[in-house]
One Martini backbone bead per residue (centre of mass of N, CA, C, O) as a GRO file, in nm:
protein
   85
    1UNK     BB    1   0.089   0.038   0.030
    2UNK     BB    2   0.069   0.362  -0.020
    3UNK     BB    3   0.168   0.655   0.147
    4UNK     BB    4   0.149   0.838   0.360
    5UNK     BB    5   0.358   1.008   0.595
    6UNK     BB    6   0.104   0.914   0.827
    7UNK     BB    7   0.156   0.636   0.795
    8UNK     BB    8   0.471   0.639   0.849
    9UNK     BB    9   0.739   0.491   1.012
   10UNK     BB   10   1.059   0.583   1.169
   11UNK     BB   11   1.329   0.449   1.342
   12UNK     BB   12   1.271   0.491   1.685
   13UNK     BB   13   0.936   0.402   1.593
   14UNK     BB   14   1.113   0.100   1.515
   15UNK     BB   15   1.125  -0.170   1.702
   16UNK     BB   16   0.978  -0.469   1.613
   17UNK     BB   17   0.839  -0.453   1.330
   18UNK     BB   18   1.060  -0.405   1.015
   19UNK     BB   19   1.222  -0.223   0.718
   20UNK     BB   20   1.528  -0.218   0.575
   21UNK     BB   21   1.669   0.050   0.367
   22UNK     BB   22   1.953   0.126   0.220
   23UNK     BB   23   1.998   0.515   0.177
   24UNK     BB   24   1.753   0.658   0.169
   25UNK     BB   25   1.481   0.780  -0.069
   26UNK     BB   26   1.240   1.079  -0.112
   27UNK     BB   27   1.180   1.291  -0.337
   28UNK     BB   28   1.527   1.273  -0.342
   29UNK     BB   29   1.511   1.250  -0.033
   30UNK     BB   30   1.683   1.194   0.234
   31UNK     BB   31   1.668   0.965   0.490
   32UNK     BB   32   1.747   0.934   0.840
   33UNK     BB   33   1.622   0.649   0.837
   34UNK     BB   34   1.606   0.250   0.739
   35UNK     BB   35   1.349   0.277   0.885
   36UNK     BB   36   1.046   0.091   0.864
   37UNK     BB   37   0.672   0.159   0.980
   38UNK     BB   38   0.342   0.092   0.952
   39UNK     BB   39   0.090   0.199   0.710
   40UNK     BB   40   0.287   0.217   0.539
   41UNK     BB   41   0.461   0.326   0.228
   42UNK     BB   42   0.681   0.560   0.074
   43UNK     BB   43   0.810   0.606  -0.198
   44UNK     BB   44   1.108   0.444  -0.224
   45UNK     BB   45   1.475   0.453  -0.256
   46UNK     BB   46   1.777   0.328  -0.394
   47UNK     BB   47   2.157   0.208  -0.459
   48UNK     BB   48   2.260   0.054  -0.348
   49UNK     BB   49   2.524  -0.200  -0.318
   50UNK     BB   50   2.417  -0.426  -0.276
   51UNK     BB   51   2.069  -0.513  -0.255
   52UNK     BB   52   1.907  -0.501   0.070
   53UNK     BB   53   1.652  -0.654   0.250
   54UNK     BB   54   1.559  -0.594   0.575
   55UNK     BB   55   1.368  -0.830   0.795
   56UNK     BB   56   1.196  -0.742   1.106
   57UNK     BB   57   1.100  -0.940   1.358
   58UNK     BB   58   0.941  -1.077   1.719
   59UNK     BB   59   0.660  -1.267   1.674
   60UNK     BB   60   0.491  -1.077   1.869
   61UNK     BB   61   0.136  -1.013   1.888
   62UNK     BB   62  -0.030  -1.013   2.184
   63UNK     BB   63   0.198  -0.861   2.371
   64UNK     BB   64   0.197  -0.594   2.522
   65UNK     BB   65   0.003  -0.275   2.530
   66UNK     BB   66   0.034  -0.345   2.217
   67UNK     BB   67  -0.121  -0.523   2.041
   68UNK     BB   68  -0.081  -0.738   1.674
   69UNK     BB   69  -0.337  -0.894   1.603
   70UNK     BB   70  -0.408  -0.753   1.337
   71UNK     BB   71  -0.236  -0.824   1.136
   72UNK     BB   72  -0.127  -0.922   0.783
   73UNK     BB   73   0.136  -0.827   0.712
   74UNK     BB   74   0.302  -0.787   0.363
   75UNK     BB   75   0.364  -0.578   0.109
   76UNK     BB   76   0.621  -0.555  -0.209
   77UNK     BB   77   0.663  -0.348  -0.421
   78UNK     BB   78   0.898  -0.341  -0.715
   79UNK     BB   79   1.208  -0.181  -0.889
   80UNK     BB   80   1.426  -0.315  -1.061
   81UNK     BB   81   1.747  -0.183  -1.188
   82UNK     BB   82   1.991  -0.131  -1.403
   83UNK     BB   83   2.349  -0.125  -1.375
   84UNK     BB   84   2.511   0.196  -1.378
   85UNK     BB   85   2.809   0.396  -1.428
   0.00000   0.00000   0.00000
């Protein structure tokens, strides 16, 4: 699902299950933290090489003040493109 900047969260507002894209870019503009988690992800950019996706969970949907019942995973589409020089 593509998302509104209020719908994604990154950073240290994602301790338990995000997803790290190394160097990202949104808009052309660097951003702060390669961690994202939350409603939605704003199409993000990298060049990174090689390009590793990298998925944390806790596995824990259950306990702690906010439960993550509601959870149904993710979709990520993406498009690799070839690399030039």
């Amino acid at each position: 699902m593509l998302a509104t900047a209020d719908a994604q969260l990154t950073g240290t507002s994602c301790t338990t299950d995000f997803i790290v894209i190394p160097n990202p870019y949104q808009g052309g503009v660097a951003v702060n933290s390669d961690r994202f988690c939350g409603n939605g992800l704003v199409t993000t950019t990298t060049s990174s090489k090689p390009f590793v996706l990298t998925v944390v969970t806790d596995a824990d949907e259950t306990s702690g003040a906010t439960p993550d019942n509601e959870n149904r995973g993710f979709c990520l589409t993406y498009t690799q493109l070839a690399c030039t020089t």
